[in-house]
N, C-alpha and C positions, 0 to 999 in steps of 0.2 A: 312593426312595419305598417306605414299604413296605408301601406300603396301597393300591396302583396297583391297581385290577380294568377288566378290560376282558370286558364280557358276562359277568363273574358270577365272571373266573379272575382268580386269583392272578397279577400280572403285574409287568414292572419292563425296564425301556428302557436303551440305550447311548446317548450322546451323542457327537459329534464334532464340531469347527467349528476353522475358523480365520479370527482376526477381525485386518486389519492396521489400524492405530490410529492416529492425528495425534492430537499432544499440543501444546497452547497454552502455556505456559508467560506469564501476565500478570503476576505477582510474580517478577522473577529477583534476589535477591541472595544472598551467598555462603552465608549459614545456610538461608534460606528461598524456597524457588519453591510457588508455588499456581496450577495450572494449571486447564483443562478439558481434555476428550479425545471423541474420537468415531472410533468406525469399523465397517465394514461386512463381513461377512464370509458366507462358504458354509460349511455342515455338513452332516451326517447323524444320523438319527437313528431306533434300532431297537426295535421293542417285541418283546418276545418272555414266554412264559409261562412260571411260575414250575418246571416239570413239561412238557417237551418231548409229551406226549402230550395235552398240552390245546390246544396250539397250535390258532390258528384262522384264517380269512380276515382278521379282522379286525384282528391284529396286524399283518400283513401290507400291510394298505390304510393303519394309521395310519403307518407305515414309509416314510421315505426321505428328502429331501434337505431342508434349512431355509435359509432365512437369517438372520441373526444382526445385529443393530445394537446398539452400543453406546455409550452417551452417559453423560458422567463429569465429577465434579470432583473435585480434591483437593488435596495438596499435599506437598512435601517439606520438612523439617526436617535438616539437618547439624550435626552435634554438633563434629563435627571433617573433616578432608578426606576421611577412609575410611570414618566409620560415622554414618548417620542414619536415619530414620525415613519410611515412609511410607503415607498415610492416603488411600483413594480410595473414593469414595461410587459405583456405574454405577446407570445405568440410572432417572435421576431421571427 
């Protein structure tokens, strides 16, 4: 983001998560599967200001641990046994 201001500063975040995922698979044949997916995961997540000297409490307060869900559909396409395509929509 590069227009993040927090209390008037110039500001911009790290992100971190790890989300483990279940995949449904209701279309399976050999060219094409069209699945859903869902999973739930823990992160972190840090705001800091653009200029170490503006820093303030309040990156500090927005700062620290999230949870993450993620809910999906999509599908795959195979062209051949090694090379195909695939297309996933999250967070409908």
């Amino acid at each position: 983001m590069n227009d993040l201001k927090i209390e008037n500063i110039n500001s911009y975040y790290n992100s971190y998560s790890f989300i483990p995922t279940l995949r449904n698979n209701f279309v399976n044949t050999n060219q094409l599967r069209i699945f859903s997916e869902f999973g739930f995961g823990l992160g972190t997540i840090k705001y800091n200001a653009d200029n170490n000297d503006y820093r303030n409490l309040q990156h500090e307060e927005l700062s620290g641990g999230i949870a993450v869900i993620n809910i999906g559909i999509g599908g795959n396409y195979f062209f051949n046994e090694k090379f195909g395509i695939e297309f996933i929509v999250h967070d409908l």
